[in-house]
N, C-alpha and C positions, 0 to 999 in steps of 0.2 A: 302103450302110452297111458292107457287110462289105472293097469296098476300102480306105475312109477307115481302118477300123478295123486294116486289115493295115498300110498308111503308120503308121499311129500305134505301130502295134508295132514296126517295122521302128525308124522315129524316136529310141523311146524303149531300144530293145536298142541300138544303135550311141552313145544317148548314156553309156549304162551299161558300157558296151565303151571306150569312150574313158574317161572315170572310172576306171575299173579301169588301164588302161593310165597315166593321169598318173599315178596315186596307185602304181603299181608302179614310173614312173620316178622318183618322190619319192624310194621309198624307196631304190631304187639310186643312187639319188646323196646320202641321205644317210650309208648305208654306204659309199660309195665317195672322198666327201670327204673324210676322214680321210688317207687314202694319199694323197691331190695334192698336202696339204702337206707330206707326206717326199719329194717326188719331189725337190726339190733337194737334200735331206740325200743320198738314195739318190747322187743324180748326184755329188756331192762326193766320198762316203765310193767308189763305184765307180772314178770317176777315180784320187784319190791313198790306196787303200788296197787297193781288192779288186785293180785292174790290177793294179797294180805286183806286189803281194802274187804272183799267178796268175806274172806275167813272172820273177819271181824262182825260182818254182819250175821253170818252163821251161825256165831260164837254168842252175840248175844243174845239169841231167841233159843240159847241153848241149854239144859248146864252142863258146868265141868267138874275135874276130878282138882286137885290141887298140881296136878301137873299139868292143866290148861287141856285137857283131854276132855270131847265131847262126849256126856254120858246120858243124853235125853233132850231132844227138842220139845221145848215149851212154850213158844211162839212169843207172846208180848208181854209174858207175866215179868219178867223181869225187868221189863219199861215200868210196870205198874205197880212193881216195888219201888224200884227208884222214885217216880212222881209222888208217892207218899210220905218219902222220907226227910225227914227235918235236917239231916246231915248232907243228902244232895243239895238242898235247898242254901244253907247254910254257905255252899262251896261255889252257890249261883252268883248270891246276893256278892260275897268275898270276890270272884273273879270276875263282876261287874266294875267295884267298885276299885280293884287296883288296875285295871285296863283304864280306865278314865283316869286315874291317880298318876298315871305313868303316860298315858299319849299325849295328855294338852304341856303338862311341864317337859316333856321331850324335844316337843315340835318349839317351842316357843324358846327355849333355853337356847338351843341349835342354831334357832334365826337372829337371835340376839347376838350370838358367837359370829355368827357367819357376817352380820351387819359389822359387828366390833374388825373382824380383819379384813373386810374386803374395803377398808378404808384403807387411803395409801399414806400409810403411817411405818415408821422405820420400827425394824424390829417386825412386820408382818408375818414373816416366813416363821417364824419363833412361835406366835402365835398359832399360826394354823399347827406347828409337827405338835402343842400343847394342847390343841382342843378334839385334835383327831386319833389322839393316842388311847383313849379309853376301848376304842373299835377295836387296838390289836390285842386287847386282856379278854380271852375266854371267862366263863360264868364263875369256874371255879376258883380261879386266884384272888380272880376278883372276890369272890363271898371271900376268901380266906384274910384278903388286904380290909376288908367292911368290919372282918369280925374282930378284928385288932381295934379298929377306928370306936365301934359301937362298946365298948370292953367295957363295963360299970364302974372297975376302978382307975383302970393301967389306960380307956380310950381315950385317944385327945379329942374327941367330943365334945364327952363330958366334963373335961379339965377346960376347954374351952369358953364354954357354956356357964361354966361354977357348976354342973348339977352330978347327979351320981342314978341317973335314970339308966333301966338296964331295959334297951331297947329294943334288945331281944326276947327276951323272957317276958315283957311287961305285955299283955295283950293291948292295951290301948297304945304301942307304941310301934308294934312287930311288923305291922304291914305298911307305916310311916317308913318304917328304918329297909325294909325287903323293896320298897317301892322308891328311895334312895338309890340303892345300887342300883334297882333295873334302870332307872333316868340317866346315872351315870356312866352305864356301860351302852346306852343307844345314844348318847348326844354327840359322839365323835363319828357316827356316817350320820346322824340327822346334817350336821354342821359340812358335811364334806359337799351331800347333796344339794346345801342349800344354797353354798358358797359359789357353787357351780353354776345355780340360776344366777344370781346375781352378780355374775362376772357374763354372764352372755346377757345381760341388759346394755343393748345401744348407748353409749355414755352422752349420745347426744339429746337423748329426753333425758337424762338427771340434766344438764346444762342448759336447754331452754328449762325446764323448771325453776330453776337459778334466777337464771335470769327473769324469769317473770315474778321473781320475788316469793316464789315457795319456801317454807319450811321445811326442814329437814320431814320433821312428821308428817307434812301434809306430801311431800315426796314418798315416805315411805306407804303410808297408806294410798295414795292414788297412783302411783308410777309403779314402786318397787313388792308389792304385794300382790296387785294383779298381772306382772311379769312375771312372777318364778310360784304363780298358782300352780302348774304342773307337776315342777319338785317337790310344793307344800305337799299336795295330793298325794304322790308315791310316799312322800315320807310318814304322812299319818297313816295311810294305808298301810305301812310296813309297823311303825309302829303299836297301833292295834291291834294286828297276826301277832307278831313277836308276844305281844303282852300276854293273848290268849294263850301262850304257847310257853310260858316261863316257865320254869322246874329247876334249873340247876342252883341259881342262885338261893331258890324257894328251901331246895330239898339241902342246901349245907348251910343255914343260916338258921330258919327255923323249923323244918323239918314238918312245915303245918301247923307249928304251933306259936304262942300258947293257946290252947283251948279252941282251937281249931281256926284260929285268930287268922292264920296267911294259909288256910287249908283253900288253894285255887284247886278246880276242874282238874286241871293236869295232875296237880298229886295226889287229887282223893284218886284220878284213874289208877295212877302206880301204887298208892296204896292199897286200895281192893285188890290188885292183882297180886303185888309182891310181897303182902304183909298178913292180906286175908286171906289171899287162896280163892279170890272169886271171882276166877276171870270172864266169866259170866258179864257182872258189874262191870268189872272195868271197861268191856268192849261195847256195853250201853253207854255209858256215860259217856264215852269215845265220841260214839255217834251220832249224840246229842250236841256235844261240842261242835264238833262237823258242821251239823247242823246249824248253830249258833255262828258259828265263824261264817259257813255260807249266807246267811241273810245278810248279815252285820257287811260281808265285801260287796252282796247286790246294792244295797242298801250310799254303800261309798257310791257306788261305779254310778248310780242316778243322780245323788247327787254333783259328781263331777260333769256333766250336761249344764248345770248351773252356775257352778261356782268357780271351775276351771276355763282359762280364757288362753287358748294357743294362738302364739302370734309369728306370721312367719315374715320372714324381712328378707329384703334383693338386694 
């Protein structure tokens, strides 16, 4: 009796020992499932975001061969070539001064558009496929459609205007006329964005504002601007990235110039790389930007605490 009874014990501990053991790999695998389905996000995002990301910073404490091949680590000397030079500097002050040139006339164009259709006026729908349509024209048709427009002799510009000003080539005119098209090809999603705040505005605060005798203006600035602060927000915020990040239109219109006139960040990077051979440069300059771009979005995100007002309604 007393072996049977030891078997049975034995029996019954190992099957209590196994129980315990499945029900511990349950639950490790149901905490652990979560993560196998990021495991391709991980792999994607590490491929074309952390590599690159890691080799960039490598690349610039480095130098290269004209094949972009590591031929000597040199740690910060190539920051302290850049900070001295009059041509970085030049491509600072330039891609300051067209990111401002291009956010505030973007965001404000947009809201005007977005104001003009979200009136219930006949002919609406017309309106909006005409103000959203610049969104489905890539950088490059677009430069191509600008560089007809801008043409010193043959543009309807300047036939326009009476003048024969060659908008491209003129340095006091080139980042006027590059800072044109970029306005024109962001006001078709500023205005989609914007349209969209101001269709989910309760029609019952414009109507008691009506009715108590408000202004169109004094509704727009006290009702309808501290409603669609959220959209305003995403859209300058996208506007300002976008701006820092311009090239296409930049590199087939003026190519940087004249005189290093529309030479933004982004194309002195492609320049030192693809024209110098110093990819060294480019992958500094890279990082500087980075850098610049990350203050400038901390910088949004603080003050949206302030000046954004989300309002939720039952």
């Amino acid at each position: 009796m007393a072996e049977q009874y030891l078997k049975l014990k034995d029996i019954n501990e190992n099957n209590i020992s196994k129980r315990v053991s499945l029900k511990n790999r349950r639950v490790l695998k149901s905490k652990m499932e979560p993560y196998f389905y990021l495991i391709p996000a991980f792999i994607i995002f590490g491929l074309f975001v952390f590599y690159p990301f890691i080799k960039t910073i490598i690349m610039s404490m480095s130098t290269t061969n004209i094949r972009g091949e590591i031929k000597e680590f040199v740690g910060l000397e190539n920051f302290k070539e850049i900070l001295t030079s009059p041509e970085f500097y030049n491509s600072i002050v330039v891609t300051f001064k067209f990111v401002l040139m291009v956010a505030a006339p973007s965001v404000i164009i947009g809201f005007l558009l977005a104001l003009l259709a979200n009136n219930k006026l006949r002919g609406n729908r017309i309106f909006e496929l005409m103000f959203s349509l610049p969104m489905a024209i890539a950088s490059a048709p677009a430069a191509v459609i600008w560089t007809m427009i801008f043409h010193p002799t043959n543009g309807i510009l300047n036939h326009v205007l009476g003048t024969q000003i060659g908008w491209l080539t003129d340095s006091k005119f080139a980042l006027i006329s590059v800072t044109m098209v970029t306005v024109w090809l962001n006001i078709g999603l500023n205005f989609i964005f914007l349209l969209t705040g101001l269709r989910n505005i309760p029609t019952e605060l414009i109507e008691s504002a009506s009715i108590d005798g408000a202004s169109y203006l004094t509704k727009v600035k006290k009702i309808i601007i501290p409603m669609v602060s959220p959209q305003m927000f995403l859209v300058v915020f996208m506007n300002l990235i976008n701006a820092f990040q311009a090239f296409g239109q930049i590199k087939l219109l003026t190519q940087g110039g004249p005189g290093d006139s529309t030479n933004v960040l982004v194309h002195s990077i492609y320049r030192e790389a693809f024209f110098n051979g110093r990819f060294e440069m480019a992958c500094a300059q890279a990082l500087i930007l980075f850098v610049i771009m990350m203050i400038v979005t901390l910088l949004q995100f603080k003050f949206e605490k302030k000046g954004v007002h989300y309002q939720i309604f039952h």
